[in-house]
C-alpha positions as CSV (number, residue, x, y, z in Angstrom):
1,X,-21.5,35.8,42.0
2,X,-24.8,36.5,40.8
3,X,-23.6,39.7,39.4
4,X,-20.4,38.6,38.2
5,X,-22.6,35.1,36.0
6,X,-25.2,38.0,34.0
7,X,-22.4,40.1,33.6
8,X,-20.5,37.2,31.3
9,X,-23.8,36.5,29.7
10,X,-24.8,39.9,28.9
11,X,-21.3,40.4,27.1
12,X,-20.9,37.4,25.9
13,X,-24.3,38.0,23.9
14,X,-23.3,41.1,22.7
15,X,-20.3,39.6,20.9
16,X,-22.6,36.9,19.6
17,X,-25.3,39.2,18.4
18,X,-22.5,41.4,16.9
19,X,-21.1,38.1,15.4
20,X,-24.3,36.7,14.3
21,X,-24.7,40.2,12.0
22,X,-21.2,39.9,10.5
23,X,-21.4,36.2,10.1
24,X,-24.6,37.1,8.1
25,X,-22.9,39.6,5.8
26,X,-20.2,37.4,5.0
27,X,-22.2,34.8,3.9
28,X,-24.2,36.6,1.4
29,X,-20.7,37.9,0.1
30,X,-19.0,34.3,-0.2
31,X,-22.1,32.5,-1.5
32,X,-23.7,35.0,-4.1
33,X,-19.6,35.2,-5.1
34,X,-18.4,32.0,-5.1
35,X,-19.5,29.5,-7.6
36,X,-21.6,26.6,-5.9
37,X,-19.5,23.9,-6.2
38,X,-16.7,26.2,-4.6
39,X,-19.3,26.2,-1.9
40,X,-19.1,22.5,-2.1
41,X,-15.6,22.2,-1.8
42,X,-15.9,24.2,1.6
43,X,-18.7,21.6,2.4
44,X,-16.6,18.5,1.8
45,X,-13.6,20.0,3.7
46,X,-15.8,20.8,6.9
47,X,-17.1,17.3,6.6
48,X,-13.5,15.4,6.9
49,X,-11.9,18.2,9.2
50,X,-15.0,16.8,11.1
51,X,-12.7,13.5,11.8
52,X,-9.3,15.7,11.5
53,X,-10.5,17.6,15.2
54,X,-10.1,14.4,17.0
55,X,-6.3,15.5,17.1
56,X,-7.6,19.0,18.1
57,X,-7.2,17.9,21.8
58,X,-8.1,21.5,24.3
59,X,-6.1,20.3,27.1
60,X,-7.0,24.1,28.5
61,X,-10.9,23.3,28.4
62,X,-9.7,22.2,32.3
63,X,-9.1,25.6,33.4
64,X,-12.8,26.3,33.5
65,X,-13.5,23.7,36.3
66,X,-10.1,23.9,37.8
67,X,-9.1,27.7,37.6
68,X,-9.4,28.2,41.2
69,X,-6.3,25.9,41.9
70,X,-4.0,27.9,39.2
71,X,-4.4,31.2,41.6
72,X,-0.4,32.8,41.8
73,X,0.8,29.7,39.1
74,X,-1.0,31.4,35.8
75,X,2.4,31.7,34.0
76,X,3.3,28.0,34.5
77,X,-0.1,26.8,33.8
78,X,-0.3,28.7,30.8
79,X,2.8,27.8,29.6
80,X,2.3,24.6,29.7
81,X,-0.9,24.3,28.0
82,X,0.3,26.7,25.2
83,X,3.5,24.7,24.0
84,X,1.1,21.7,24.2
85,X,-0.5,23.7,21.8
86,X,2.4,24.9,19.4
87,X,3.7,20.5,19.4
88,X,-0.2,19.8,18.2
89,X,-0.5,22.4,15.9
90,X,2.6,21.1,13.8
91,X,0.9,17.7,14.1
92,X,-2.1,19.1,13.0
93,X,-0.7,20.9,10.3
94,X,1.7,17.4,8.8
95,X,-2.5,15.9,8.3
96,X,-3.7,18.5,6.8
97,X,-0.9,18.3,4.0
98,X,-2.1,14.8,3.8
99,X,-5.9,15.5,3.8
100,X,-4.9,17.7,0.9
101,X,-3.3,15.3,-1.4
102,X,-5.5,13.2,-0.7
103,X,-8.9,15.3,-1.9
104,X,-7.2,16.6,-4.6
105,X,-6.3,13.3,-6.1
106,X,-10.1,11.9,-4.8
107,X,-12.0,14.8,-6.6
108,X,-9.3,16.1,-9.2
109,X,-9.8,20.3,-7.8
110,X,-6.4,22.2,-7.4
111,X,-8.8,24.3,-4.9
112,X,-9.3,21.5,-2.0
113,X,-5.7,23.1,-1.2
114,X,-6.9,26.5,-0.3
115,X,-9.8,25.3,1.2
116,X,-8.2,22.5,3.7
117,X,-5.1,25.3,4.3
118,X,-7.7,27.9,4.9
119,X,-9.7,26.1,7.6
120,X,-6.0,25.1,9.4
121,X,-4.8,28.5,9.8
122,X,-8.1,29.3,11.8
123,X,-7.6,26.4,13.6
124,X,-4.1,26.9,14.5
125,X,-5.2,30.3,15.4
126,X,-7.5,29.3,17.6
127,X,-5.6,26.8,19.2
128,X,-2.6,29.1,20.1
129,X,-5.1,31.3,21.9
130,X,-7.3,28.8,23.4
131,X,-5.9,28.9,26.7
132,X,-6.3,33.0,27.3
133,X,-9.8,32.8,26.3
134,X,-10.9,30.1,28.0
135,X,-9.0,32.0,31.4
136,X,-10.1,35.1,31.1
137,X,-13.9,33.6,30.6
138,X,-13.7,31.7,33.1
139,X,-12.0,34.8,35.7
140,X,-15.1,36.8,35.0
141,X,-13.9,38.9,31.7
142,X,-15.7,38.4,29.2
143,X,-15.7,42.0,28.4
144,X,-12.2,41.7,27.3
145,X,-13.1,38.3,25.1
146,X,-16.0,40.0,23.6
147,X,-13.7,43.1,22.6
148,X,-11.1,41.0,21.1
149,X,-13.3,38.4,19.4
150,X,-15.8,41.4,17.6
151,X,-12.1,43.1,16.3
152,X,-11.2,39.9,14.7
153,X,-14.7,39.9,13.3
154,X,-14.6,43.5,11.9
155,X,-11.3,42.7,9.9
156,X,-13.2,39.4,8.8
157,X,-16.1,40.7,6.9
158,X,-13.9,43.9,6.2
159,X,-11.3,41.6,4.0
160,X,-14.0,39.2,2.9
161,X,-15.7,42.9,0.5
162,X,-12.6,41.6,-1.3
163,X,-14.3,38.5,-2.6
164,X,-16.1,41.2,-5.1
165,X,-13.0,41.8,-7.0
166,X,-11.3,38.2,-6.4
167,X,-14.4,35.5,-5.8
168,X,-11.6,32.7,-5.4
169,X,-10.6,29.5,-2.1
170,X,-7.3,31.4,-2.8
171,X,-8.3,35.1,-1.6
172,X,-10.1,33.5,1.2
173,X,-7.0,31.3,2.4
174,X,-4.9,34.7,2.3
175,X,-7.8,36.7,3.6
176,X,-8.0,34.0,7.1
177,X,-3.8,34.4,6.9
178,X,-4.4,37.9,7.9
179,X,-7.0,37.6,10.4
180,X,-5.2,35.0,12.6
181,X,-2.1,36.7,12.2
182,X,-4.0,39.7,14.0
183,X,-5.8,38.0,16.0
184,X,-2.8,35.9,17.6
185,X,-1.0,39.1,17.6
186,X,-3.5,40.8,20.1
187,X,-4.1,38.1,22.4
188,X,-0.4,37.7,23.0
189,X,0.0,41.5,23.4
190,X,-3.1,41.6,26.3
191,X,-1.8,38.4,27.9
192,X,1.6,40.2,28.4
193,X,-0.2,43.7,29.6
194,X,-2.8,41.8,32.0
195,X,-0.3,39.2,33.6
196,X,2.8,40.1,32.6
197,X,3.1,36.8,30.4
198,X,5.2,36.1,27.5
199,X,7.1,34.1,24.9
200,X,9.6,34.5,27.5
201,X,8.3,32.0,29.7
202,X,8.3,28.8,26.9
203,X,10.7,26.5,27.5
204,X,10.8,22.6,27.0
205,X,13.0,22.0,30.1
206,X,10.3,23.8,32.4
207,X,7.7,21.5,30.4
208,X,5.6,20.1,32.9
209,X,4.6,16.8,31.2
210,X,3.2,15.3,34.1
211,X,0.7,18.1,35.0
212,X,-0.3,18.0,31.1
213,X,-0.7,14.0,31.7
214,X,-2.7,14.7,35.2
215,X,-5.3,17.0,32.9
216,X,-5.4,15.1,30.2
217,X,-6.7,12.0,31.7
218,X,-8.0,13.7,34.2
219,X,-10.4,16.0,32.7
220,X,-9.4,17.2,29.1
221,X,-9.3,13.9,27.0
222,X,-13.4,13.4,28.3
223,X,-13.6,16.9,27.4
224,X,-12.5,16.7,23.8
225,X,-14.1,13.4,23.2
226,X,-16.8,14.8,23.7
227,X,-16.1,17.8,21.8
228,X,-15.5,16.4,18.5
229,X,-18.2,13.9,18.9
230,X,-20.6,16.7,19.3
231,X,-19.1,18.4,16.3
232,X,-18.9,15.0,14.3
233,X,-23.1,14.7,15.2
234,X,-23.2,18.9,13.6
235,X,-20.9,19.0,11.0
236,X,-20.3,15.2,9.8
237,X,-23.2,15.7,6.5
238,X,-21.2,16.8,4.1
239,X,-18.3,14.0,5.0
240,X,-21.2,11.0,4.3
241,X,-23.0,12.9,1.2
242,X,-20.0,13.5,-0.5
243,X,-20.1,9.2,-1.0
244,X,-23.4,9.4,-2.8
245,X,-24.0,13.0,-4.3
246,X,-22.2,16.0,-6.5
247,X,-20.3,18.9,-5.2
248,X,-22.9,21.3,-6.4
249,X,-26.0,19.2,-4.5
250,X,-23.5,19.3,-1.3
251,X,-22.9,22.7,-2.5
252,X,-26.6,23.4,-1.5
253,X,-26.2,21.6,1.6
254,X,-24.1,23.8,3.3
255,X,-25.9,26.9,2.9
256,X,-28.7,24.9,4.5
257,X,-25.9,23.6,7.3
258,X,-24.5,27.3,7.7
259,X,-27.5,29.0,8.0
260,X,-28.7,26.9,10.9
261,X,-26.0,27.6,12.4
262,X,-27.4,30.8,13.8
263,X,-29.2,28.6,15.5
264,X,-26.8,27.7,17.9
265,X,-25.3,30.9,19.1
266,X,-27.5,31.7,22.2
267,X,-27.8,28.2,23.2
268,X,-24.0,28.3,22.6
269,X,-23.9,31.1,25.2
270,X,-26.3,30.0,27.3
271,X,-24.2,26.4,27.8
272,X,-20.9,27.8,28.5
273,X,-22.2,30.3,30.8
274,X,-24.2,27.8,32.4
275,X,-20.9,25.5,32.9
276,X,-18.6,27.9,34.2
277,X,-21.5,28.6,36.4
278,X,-21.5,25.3,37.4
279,X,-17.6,25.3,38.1
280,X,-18.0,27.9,40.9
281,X,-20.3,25.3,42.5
282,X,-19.5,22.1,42.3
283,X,-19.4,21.2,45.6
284,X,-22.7,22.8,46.9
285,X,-25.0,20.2,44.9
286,X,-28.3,22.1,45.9
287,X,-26.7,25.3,44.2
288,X,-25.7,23.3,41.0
289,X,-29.1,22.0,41.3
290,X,-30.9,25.8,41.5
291,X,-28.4,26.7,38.5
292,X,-29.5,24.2,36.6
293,X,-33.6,24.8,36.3
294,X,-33.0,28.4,35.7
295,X,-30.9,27.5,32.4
296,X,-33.5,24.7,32.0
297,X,-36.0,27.2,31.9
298,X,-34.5,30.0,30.0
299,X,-33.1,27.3,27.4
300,X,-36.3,25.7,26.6
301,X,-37.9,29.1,26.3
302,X,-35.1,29.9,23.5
303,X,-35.6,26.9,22.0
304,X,-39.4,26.8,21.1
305,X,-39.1,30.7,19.7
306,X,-35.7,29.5,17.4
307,X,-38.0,27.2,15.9
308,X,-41.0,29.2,15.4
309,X,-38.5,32.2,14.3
310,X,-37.0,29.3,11.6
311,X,-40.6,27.9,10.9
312,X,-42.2,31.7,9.5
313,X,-39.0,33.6,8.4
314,X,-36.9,30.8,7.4
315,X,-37.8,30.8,4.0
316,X,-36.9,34.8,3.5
317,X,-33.9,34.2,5.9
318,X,-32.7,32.1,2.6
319,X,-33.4,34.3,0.1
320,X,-31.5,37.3,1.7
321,X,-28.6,34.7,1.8
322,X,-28.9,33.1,-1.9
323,X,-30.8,35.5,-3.9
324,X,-33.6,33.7,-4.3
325,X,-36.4,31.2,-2.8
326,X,-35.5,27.6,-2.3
327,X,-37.5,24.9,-1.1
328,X,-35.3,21.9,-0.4
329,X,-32.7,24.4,1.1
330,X,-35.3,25.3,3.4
331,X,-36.3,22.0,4.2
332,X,-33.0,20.9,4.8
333,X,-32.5,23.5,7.5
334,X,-35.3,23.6,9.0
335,X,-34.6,19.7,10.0
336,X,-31.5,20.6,11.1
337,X,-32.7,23.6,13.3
338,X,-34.6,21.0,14.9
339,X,-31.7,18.8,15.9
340,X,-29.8,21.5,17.2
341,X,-32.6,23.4,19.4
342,X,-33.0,19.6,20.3
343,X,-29.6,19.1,21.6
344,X,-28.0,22.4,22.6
345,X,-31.2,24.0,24.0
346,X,-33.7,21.3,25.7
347,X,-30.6,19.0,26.3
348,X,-27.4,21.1,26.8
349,X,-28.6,22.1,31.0
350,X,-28.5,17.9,31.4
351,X,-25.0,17.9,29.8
352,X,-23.2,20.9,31.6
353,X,-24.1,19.2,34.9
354,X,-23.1,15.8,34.0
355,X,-19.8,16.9,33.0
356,X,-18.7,19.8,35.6
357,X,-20.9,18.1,38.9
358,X,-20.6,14.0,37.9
359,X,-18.0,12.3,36.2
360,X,-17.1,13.3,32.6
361,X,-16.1,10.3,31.6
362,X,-18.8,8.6,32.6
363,X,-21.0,11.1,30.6
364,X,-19.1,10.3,27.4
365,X,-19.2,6.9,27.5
366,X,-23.0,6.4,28.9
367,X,-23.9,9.0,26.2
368,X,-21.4,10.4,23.6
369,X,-20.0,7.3,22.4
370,X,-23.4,5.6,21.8
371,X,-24.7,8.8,20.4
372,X,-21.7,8.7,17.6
373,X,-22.0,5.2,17.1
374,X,-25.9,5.8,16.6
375,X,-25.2,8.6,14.5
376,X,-22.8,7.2,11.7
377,X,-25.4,4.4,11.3
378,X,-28.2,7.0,10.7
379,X,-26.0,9.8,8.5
380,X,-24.9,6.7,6.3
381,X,-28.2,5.1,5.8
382,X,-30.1,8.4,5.1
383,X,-27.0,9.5,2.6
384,X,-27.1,6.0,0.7
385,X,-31.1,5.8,0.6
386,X,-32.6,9.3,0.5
387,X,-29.1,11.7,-0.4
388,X,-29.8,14.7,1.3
389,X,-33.5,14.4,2.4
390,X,-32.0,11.3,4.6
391,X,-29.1,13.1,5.8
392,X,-31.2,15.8,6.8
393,X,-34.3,14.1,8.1
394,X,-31.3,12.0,10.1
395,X,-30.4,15.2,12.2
396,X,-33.6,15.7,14.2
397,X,-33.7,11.5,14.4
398,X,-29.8,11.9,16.0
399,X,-31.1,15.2,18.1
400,X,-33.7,12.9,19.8
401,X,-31.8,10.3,21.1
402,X,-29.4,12.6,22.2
403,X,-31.5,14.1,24.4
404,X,-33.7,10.8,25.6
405,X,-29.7,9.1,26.6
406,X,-29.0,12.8,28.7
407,X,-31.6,12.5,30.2
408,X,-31.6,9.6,30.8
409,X,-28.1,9.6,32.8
410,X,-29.1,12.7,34.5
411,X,-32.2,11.4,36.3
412,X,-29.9,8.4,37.1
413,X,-27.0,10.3,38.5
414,X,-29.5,12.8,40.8
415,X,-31.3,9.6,42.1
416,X,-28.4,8.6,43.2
417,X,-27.0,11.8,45.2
């Protein structure tokens, strides 16, 4: 298995590494293009779609504990959790047409439409294909995930040259129109060429609502709870600045919020890997144990040379992005470097063996749920007091206790093995 575990991680680094360069194109072209408070408007629209997710529900994320038990019942299974998927993107798509109306009225911009529209379609994407990847990742291909995911990347930054000739939220909602449509397109096609599975096989009547009920409770609800806590703790600034400061200052924000972002993408790797890992194992607690250090050890060593990588190149790292040298940019990312190394890199290990080898819903409520409730306070105190500089400073203050409550729980749970 050995083989099989560095073979997912070598592949899936490759696709990130491959991402990581086209992401880093692509932003250049979208912010030296499009006006700041453009920018903003992306910003503010990340910020509530932050709140949005929580109807995002990845009933699938179960297959990477459970895949094991779906051997000679793929078709069913997948069936199932893909016309979950279809009824929650409709849902999902009846908010975002309120979220719309209501920014538009809130900040008086026509272009909160192409933005909130923009970020759906990826989502809806995403969601229709959600239960492939997370299979096929979980099986041992991530050769086949990496393919399809750096194809949907080279259309991405191949579309986004057009920002040159049309630096509008409007090119860049049809632009992400395209790329999901191709993307969806080519998972469906390799789905139907590797297990002979279709559109054919989606019925209501053969809806198994009680198997969906059995995961959801079971496994998937803890699972997306904790999800979209974690991505309300990354991605919930802008929602809490746009109460106190301009679209242009939050504008600013997001470059800093973006940019850091790199930061995430081994550690990213490193934790899923290191859960489906995990999944193989979960009975043999001296084996999840072994696992467990050698992540430790490989994801703290990542996450002191991110920072130091941050701490002496940042500064270029945000010229080559904006065209020139900012300060409070910098500053602002570099604390929220901090929080993420914090979280996904020194406590991410703690958290994928909490939630594949103990009880996940113990994990969110012991941890998650304090560390959101925690969080709100913080983002909303810094935002009222300090603007951004709070906000920011807030993220390595959140990263912290994050990792002191893992902890925490972890050392509890292994005491008591």
């Amino acid at each position: 298995m050995k083989r099989l575990i560095v073979s997912n991680i070598f592949y899936s680094l490759i696709e990130k590494f491959v991402l990581i360069g086209f992401q880093f194109i692509t932003s250049i072209i979208i912010i030296r293009n499009l006006p700041r408070e453009d920018y903003g408007i992306i910003g503010v629209v990340a910020g509530y779609f932050v709140f949005l997710n929580l109807l995002n529900i990845s009933m699938e994320s179960i297959i990477l504990r459970d895949h094991k038990n779906y051997e000679g019942k793929e078709k069913e299974i997948l069936s199932n959790f893909l016309i979950f998927n279809i009824i929650k993107s409709m849902i999902f798509l009846f908010f975002a047409i309120v979220l719309s109306v209501l920014l538009i009225n809130m900040f008086e911009k026509i272009e909160f439409i192409y933005s909130i529209f923009s970020i759906t379609t990826l989502l809806i994407a995403e969601s229709l294909v959600a239960p492939f990847v997370i299979y096929f990742t979980a099986k041992f291909n991530q050769q086949l995930v990496t393919k399809i995911s750096i194809a949907k990347a080279t259309l991405n930054l191949l579309l986004t040259i057009g920002l040159f000739m049309y630096p509008t939220l409007e090119y860049i909602l049809i632009k992400d129109i395209f790329v999901s449509f191709f993307y969806v397109s080519v998972w469906f096609y390799l789905v139907y060429k590797y297990l002979d599975f279709s559109l054919y096989y989606l019925s209501l009547k053969e809806f198994d609502f009680q198997f969906i009920k059995k995961s959801f409770f079971g496994f998937s609800l803890w699972s997306h709870l904790i999800g979209s806590v974690t991505n309300f703790i990354y991605k919930s600034d802008t929602f809490f600045l746009s109460m106190f400061v301009g679209l242009t200052t939050i504008g600013n924000y997001n470059i800093a919020l973006n940019s850091a972002n790199i930061a995430n993408i081994i550690p990213g790797i490193l934790g899923y890997q290191n859960g489906v890992a995990l999944s193989h194992v979960k009975n043999d607690i001296k084996k999840a144990k072994r696992i467990t250090i050698q992540f430790l050890k490989l994801s703290f060593l990542i996450g002191i040379v991110t920072l130091l990588g941050f701490y002496l190149f940042g500064n270029y790292y945000i010229y080559l992005i904006t065209g020139e040298y900012n300060e409070d940019i910098y500053f602002y990312m570099m604390c929220i470097v901090t929080g993420l190394v914090i979280v996904k890199t020194f406590a991410s290990p703690f958290s994928a063996y909490l939630t594949i080898i103990f009880d996940i819903k113990e994990y969110f409520v012991n941890v998650i749920l304090k560390i959101s409730i925690f969080s709100t306070i913080i983002y909303l105190i810094g935002a009222m007091l300090e603007g951004t500089n709070g906000v920011a400073i807030g993220n390595i203050i959140i990263g912290i206790m994050f990792f002191m409550l893992t902890l925490k729980n972890f050392i509890i749970e292994v005491r008591n093995v």
